[in-house]
N, C-alpha and C positions, 0 to 999 in steps of 0.2 A: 759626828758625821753620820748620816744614814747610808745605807747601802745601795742605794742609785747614787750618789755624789760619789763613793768610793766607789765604786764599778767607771761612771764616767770619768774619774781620774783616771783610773787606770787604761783606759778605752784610749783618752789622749798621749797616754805616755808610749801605748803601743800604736799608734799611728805617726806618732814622731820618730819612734824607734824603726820601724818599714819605713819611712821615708829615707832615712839614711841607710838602709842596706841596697845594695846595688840589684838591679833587677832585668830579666831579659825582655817584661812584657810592658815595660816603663810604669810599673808600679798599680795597673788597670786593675790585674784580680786585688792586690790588695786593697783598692778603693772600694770594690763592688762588693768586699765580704766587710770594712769597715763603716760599709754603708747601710749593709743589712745587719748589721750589729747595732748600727747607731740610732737609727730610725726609732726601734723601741725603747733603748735605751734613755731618747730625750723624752720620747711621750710620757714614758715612768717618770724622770725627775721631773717636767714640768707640773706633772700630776701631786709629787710628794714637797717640792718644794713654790713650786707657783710658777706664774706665767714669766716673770723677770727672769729669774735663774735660769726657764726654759728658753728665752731669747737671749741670755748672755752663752748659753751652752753651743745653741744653735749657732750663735757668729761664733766663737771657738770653733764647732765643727767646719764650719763655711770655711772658715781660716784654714785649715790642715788637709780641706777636700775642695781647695781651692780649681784646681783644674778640671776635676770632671763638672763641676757647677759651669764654669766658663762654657766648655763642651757644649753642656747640656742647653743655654743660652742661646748658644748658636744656632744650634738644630733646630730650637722653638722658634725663631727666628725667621731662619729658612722655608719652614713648613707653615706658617701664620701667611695667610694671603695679606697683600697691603690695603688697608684702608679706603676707601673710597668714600667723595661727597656725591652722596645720592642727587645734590643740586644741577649736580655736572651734567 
């Protein structure tokens, strides 16, 4: 196993592990430091093991940082003006 797969093992085991500790700020800092942890950390594997592994890592991530993605959904959402037919 190379050392980006074992870092992002471990990256998973400690984002599962903060999800089960109780917390006062519903879990936000720990998504926002395991966000900036994870970011490079897929770049690196996708770089040493390829584009597949970096899209199977990336939906594990999505998977465990499921909520702030939802959030973040929304927001883009909200701030995206709607579409219009120039015919109109």
């Amino acid at each position: 196993m190379s050392f980006a797969l074992v870092l992002a093992c471990l990256w998973f085991i400690t984002a599962n592990v903060v999800a089960m500790l109780p917390s006062r700020d519903q879990h936000w800092t720990a998504a926002t430091l395991l966000t900036a942890c994870g970011v490079p950390l897929l770049g690196w594997l996708t770089v040493e093991h390829g584009p597949v592994m970096g899209m199977i890592a990336l939906a594990a991530g999505a998977s465990v940082l499921r909520w702030p993605l939802i959030f973040l959904m929304r927001r883009l959402r909200r701030t995206t003006p709607a579409h219009r037919n120039p015919a109109e």
